[in-house]
N, C-alpha and C positions, 0 to 999 in steps of 0.2 A: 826690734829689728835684728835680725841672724847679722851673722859677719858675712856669708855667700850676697845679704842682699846688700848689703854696706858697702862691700867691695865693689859691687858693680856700681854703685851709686857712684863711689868716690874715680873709679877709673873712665866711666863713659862721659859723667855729667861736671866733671872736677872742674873745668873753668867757670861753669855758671853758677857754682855751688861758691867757686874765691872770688866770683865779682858780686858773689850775694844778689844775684839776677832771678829773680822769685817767677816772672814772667818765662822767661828764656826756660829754664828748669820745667814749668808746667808743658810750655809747648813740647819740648825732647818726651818727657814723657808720657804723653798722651792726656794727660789730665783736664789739660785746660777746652772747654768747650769752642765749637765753633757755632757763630748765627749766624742763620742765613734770611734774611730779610727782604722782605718786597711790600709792594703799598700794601698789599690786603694778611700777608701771613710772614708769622714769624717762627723756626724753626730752628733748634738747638741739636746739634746731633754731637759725636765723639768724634774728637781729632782723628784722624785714620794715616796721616804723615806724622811718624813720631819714631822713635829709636827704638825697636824690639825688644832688647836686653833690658833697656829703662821702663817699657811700659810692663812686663812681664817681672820688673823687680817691685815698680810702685802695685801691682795687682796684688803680689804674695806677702807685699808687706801689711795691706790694707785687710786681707784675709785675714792672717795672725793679729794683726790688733782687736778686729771684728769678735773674735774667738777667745781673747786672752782678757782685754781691756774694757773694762766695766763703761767708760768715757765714750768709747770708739761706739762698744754692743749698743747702747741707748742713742746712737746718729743713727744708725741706720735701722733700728727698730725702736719707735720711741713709745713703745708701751711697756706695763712692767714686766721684766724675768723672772 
């Protein structure tokens, strides 16, 4: 994690980060999925209400670990490199 993305983290998301609100933190930042359900279908899309600075800091964090982080690269491609 860069300090540009740290900072934002700690300045936008800081209450939910000291009340350790793991929930609250996912919605701000886009992360957390929304269902949308009815009798015959069930459908998962991407929050679209979330805080821009926070979703755009959780994306470039998730890229640099994708790239850097041997743990992160095998989630989302889980074949061998």
């Amino acid at each position: 994690m860069g300090r540009i993305v740290l900072a934002t983290l700690l300045a936008e998301a800081f209450d939910a980060l000291q009340r350790r609100d793991y929930a609250a933190l996912r919605s701000s930042t886009g992360v957390a999925s929304v269902t949308k359900r009815s009798g015959k279908s069930c459908i998962v899309v991407r929050r679209q209400a979330s805080h821009d600075r926070l979703a755009n800091a959780m994306y470039d964090w998730a890229r640099v670990a994708v790239q850097h982080d041997l743990k992160s690269r095998w989630k989302e491609h889980p074949w061998p490199i």
